[in-house]
N, C-alpha and C positions, 0 to 999 in steps of 0.2 A: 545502510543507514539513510534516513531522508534526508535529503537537501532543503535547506531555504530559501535557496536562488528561486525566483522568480522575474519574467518577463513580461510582455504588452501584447494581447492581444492584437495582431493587426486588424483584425473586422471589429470585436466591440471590443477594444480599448481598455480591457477589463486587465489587470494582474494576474495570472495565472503562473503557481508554482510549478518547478520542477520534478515536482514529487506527481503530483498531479498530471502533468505532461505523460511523464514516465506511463503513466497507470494508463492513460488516454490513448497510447500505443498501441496499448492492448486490449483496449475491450472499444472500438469501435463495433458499433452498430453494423451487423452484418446485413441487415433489411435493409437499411437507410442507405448501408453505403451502394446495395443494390440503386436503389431510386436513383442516388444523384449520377452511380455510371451511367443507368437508361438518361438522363435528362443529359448529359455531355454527350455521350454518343450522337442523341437526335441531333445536338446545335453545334457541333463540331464536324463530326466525320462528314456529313451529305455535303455540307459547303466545303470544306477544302478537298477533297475527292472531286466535285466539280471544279475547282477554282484550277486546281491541279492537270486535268482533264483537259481542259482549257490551253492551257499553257502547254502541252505535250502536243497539245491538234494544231497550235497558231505557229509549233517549231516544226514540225513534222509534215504538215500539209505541201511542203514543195516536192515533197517525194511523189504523192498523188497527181499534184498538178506536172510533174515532168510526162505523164504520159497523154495531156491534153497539150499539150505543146509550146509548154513553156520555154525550153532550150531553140524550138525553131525561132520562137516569137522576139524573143530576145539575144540571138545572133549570138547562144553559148557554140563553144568549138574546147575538141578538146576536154578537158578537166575541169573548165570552165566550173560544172554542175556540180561537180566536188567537192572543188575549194567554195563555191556559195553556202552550201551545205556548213562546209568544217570551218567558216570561219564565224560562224553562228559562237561556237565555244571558245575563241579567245577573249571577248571581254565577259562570255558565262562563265567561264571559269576564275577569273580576275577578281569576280563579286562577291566567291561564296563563302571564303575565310574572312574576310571583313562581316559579312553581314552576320553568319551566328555569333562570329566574336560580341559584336553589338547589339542585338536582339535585344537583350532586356534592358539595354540603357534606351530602347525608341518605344514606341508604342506598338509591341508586336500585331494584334487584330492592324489597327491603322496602314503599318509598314505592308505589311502581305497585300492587301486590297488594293492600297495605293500603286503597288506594281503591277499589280493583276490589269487598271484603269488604263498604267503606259501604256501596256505592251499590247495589251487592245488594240489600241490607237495606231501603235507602229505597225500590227500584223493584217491592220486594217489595207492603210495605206500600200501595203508592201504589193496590193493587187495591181496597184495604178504605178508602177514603176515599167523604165522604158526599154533599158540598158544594163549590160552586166554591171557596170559601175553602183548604179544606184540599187539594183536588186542587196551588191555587196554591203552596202550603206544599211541599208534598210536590214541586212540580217546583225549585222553587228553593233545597233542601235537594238536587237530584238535580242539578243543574248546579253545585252546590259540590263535589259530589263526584266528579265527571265532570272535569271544568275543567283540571285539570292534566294529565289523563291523555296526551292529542294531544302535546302540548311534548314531555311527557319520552320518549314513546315517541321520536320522533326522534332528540332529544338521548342518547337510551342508543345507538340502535341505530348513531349514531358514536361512539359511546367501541370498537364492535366492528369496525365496516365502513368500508373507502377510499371515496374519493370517486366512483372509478369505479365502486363494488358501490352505490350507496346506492339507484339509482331501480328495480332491481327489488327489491330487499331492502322497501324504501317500498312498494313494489308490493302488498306484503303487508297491513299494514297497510289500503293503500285497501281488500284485499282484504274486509279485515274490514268494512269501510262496504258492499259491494256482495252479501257473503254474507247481514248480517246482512238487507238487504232479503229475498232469496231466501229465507232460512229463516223470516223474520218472514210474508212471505207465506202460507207453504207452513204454521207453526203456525197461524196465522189460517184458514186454512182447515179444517185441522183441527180445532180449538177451538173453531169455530163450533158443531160437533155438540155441545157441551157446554152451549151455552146453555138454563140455567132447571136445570141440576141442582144439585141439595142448595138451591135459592134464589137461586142467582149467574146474573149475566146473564154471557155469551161472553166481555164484555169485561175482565169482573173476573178469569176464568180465565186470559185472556191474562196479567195482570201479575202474577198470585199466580205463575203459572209461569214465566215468564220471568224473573223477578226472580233465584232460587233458584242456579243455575245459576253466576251474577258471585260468590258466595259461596264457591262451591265450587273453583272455578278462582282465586281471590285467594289460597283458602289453601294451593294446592298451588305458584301461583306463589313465594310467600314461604319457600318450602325450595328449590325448583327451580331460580330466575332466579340470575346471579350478579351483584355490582355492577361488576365492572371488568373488562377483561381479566386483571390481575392474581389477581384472586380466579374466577377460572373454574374450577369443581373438576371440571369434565368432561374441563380437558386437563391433559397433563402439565406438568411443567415447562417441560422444551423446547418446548414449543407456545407456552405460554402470552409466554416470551420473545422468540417469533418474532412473535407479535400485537405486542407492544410496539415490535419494531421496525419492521413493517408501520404501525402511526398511526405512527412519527416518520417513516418516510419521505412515507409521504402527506402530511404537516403538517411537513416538512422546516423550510420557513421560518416555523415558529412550534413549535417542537419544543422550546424551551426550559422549565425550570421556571414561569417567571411567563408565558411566551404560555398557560399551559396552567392556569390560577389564574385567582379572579375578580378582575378590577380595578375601580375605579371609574372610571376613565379608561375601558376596555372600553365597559362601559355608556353613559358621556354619546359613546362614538364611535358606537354601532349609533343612537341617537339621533338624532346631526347628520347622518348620511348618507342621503340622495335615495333610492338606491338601496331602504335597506330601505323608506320610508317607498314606495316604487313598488310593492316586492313585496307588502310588507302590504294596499295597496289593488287589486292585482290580486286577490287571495285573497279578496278580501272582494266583490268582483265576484262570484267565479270559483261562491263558498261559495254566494249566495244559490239559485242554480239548484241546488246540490247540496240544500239545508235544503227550498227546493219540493217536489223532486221524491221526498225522502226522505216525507216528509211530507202532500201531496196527490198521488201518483201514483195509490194508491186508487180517492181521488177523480175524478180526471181520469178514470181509463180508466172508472172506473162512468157518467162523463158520456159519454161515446163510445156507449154503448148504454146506458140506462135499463134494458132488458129483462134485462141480465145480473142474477143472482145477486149478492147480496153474498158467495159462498164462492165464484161462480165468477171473479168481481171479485179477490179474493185469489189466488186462481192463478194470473192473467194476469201479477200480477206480478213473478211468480219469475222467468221467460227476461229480463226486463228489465235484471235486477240482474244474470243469469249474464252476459248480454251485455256489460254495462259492465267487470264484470270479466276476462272476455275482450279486450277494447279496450284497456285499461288496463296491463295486463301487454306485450300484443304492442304497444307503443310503449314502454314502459319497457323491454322488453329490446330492443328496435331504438336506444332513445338511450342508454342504458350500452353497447352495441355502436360506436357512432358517436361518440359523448360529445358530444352537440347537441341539445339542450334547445328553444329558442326556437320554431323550426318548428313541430317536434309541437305547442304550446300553441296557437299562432295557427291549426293547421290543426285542433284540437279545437274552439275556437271555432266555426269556419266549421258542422264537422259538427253539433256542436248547433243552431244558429240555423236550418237548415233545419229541423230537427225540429219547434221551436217553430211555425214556417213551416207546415208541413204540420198541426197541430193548430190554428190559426188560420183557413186556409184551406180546410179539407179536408172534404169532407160526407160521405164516404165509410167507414164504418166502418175495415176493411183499414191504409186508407191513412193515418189518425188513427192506428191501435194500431203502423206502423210509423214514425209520426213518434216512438211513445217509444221506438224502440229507435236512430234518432238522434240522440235528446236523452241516450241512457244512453253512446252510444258518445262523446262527447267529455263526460260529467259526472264524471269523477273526473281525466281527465285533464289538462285545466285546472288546476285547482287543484292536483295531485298534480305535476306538474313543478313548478312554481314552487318546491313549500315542497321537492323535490331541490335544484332551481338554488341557491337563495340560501344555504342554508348550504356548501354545496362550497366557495364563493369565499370563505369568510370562516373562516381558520385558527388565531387566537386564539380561545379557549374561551369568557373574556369576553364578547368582542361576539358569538361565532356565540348561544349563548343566551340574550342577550338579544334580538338579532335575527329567532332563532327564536318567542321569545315573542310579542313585537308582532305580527309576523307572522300567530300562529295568533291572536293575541287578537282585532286588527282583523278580520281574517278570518270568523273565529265571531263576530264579534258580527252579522255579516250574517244570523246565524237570528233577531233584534228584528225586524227589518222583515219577512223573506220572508214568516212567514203571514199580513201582510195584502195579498198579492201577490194571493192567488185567494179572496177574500170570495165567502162562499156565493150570494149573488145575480147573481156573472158565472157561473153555469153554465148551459150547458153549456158555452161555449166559453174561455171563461175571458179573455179579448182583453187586456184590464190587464194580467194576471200575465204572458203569453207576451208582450206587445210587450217590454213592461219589460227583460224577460229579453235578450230578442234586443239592444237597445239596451246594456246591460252586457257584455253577451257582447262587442258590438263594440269597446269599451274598451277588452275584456280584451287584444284580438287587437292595439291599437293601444299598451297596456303594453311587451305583447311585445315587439313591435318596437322601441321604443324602448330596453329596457334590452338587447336586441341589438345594437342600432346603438352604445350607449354603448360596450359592453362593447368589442365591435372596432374602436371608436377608441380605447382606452384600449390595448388591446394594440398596435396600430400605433405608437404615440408611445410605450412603453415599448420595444418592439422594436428603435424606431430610435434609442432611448440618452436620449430628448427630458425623463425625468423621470429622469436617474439623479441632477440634481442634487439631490433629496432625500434623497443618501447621502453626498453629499461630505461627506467628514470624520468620518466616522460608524464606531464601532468594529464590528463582526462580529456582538457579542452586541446593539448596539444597532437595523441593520440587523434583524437578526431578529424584534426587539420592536417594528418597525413593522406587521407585520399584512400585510393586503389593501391597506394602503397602501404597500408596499415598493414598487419598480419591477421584482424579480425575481417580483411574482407578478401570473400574467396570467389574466384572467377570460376564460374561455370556451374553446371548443374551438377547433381548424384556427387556433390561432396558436402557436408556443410561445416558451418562454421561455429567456433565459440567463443564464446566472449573473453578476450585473455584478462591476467590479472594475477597468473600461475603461473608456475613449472611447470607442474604436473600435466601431464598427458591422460587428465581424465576419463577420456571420450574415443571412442573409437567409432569410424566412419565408415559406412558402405551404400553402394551403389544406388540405394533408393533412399536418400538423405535420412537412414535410422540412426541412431547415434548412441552406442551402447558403453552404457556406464561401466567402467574399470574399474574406479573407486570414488564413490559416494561421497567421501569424507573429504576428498579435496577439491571437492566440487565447491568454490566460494558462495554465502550467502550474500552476498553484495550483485549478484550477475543482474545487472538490468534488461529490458526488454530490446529486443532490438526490430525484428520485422516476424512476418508468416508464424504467427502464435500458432496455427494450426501444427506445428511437425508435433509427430510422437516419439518422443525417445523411448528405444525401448532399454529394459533393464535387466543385468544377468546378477543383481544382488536382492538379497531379500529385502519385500516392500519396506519390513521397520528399519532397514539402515537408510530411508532415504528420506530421514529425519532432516529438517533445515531447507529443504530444500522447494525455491521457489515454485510457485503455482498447484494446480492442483495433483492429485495422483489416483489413479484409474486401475482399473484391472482388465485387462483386455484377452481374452482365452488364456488361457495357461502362461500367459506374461505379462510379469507388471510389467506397466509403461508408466511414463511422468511426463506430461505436456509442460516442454521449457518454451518462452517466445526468444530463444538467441539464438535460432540458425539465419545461416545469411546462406541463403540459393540465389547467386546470378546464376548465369546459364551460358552454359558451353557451348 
């Protein structure tokens, strides 16, 4: 039956029914909504993949500069260079539950840029430092200003993208972790030719110029970025009203004013559940191999041959970083193609661990510089599905950022431990740092699997009706305000969902989200739309009993089908 509720416009301020809304779920403009993706891609992704980029080369560049002589110039001894390193992440990790908690209560485009300006500043200065003291200074002033950035980058880039766009869109982003090795390389190499002019050793060149650059890009971000879909002054109106109805469809079952507000219930929920507290400790796994190999690849490959160059040592490690990001893209757009998360992660695992393998084992020059290109080939991808996976399934606003925080906090705090993974004295093969590794790595792959396995028993017992009694009695809007706890939302892909409202177990599910009708007649006419109108249900009863029954009805070879818009695909 229609509804008379209707609400306000936030762009033109017009009354729009709920009948209306409903119907707008489902017939979005598939051309248009092409256009405004291409028009957010152009003014979102390049700039925060640089901004990003950025921020990965102004934390990571003391790795490069230790082999122009940083540690001599500044009288480290010891672990000295480790602990400068890892104390970079006690106050980045400090920043990063706070700041997506509060995201949308600041001005996100503003917040982002505003940091990107600090830490410029900080990573500028950090060349012209004299003493370990102030190096320590200077890194943990650079991790307060860093610290937020990861979170929010996420958290913005869903207030613009569905849940099916996120892991190449993310994509980007890692891309920025895998260029900024590539270019950091390639300046280091360059930069090197600089050493001893005007009185600066290489490595002080390195940070006076790299610093400069996060300055320059903050303050064009802070006109450029917009904060909301609502405020995107790139599209028209009618665009910009089309984005809004694109998140409510995707966020369908939390599409309400207060799913979409922070709660404190929100919070104490990303808290108690297993779940986040699985994914934050996957990431923190996932992280330490990424913080290593950001950090001592260098190192490493100058251990494979001694005879190299320190400038030809930098070279080597630009195809490293191009390769990882090469990797990294071709499975994120094969699991937004598939919407199947899990796999990829456990078989990125696998890939890495031989690599460590082959650096461990291997006396072979060749055969050591080709173990880092499959330690590069599963190093971002690990960790970069996970932090796609876990916010998809969680559609209140509340919990997905705080969930995202913990996530990225636990996570990064795994650059504390990593540099003393490879202490100077295991070279050249380093055996501590690369077992360690591979041992985590195997975790990682056994994580996987586990919140797979969950995942698809949670969908089977919701599919067969086994949790709808957590709705009995329960009004429409209250339903809603349950979250990822509803029964109508099911984690993962190749199961889907139906709209409850029954007993009955009308529906039967298989592996490629088809949903084959048992019985027709208890299929309620009330089922509203919820997201992905495209699934085809297929049907094992004759076309005329599937009288009543929402949207239209097809014939497709020798099986009727009936296109319903209420499966819900997250993804496993």
């Amino acid at each position: 039956m229609a509804t008379t509720k209707s609400h306000k416009s936030p762009l033109s301020g017009e009354f729009i029914s709920e009948e209306n809304t409903d119907e707008a779920l489902t017939t979005v403009d598939k051309a248009a909504e092409k256009i405004v993706l291409r028009k957010l891609d152009w003014h979102i992704l390049p700039l925060i993949t640089l901004i990003y980029t950025l921020a990965f080369l102004d934390r990571a560049n003391i790795g490069n500069g230790r082999l122009y002589g940083l540690e001599k110039d500044l009288g480290l001894k010891g672990n000295q260079f480790q602990t400068a390193v890892s104390v970079f992440f006690a106050t980045y990790v400090a920043c990063e539950v706070p700041s997506a908690i509060f995201l949308k209560k600041l001005r996100p485009a503003r917040f982002i840029s505003g940091i990107a300006i600090l830490w410029g500043i900080i990573a500028t200065f950090t060349g012209l430092v004299q003493n370990y003291e102030s190096l320590l200074a200077c890194r943990l002033l650079l991790g307060l200003a860093e610290g937020p950035l990861f979170p929010c980058l996420i958290i913005y880039l869903t207030f613009f993208y569905t849940r099916k766009e996120l892991a190449v869109r993310f994509g980007y982003v890692v891309l920025g972790g895998a260029l900024s090795g590539a270019i950091g390389g390639l300046l280091a190499y360059a930069i090197g030719y600089l050493d001893g002019r005007h009185g600066f050793r290489a490595w002080r060149w390195l940070l006076l110029i790299e610093g400069p650059p996060s300055v320059a890009i903050g303050g064009f971000g802070w006109f450029f970025l917009a904060d909301s879909p609502e405020s995107a002054w790139y599209l028209s109106l009618a665009q910009r009203e089309l984005l809004v109805i694109r998140g409510r469809r995707d966020q369908h079952e939390a599409s309400s004013p207060s799913a979409n507000a922070l709660h404190r219930s929100d919070i104490l929920a990303a808290i108690k559940d297993w779940k986040i507290w699985a994914f934050s400790v996957l990431n923190f796994l996932a992280d330490i191999q990424i913080f290593t190999y950001a950090y001592f690849l260098p190192t490493i490959i100058k251990a494979i041959n001694p005879a190299w160059s320190t400038v030809y040592v930098q070279a080597l490690t630009v195809p490293c970083y191009v390769w990882s990001a090469i990797a990294y893209f071709a499975v994120a757009y094969t699991s937004d193609k598939l919407q199947h998360r899990a796999v990829f992660g456990i078989l990125a695992c696998l890939v890495s661990v031989i690599g460590h393998i082959m650096l461990i084992a291997g006396n072979n020059v060749a055969a050591q510089y080709v173990g880092c290109f499959f330690i590069a080939s599963g190093i971002y991808i690990v960790s970069g599905i996970a932090v796609v996976w876990m916010p998809s399934n969680l559609p209140r606003y509340g919990k997905r950022s705080t969930a995202v925080g913990m996530q990225l906090m636990i996570g990064t705090s795994a650059g504390i431990p990593a540099p003393y993974l490879y202490p100077t004295g295991d070279t050249p093969r380093y055996i501590m740092g690369h077992s360690v590794t591979i041992g985590l790595l195997a975790l990682c792959a056994v994580i996987n699997g586990v919140l797979w396995w969950s995942m698809v028993d949670t969908n089977k017992k919701r599919a067969a009706g086994k949790e709808d009694w957590k709705i009995s009695g329960l009004t429409e809007e209250e339903i809603v305000g349950m979250g990822d706890s509803s029964p109508r939302i099911f984690d993962g892909l190749f199961l889907c969902g139906r709209r409850a409202g029954t007993e009955s177990n009308f529906f039967e599910y298989d592996r490629h989200c088809t949903v084959v009708v048992k019985d027709a007649a208890a299929i309620p006419t009330h089922i509203l739309p919820m997201r992905d109108q495209d699934f085809e249900i297929g049907c094992d009863v004759p076309l005329d009993d599937m009288e009543g029954l929402p949207d239209e009805k097809t014939e497709v070879g020798s099986k009727n089908v009936v296109t319903l818009p209420n499966c819900v695909a997250s993804v496993l």
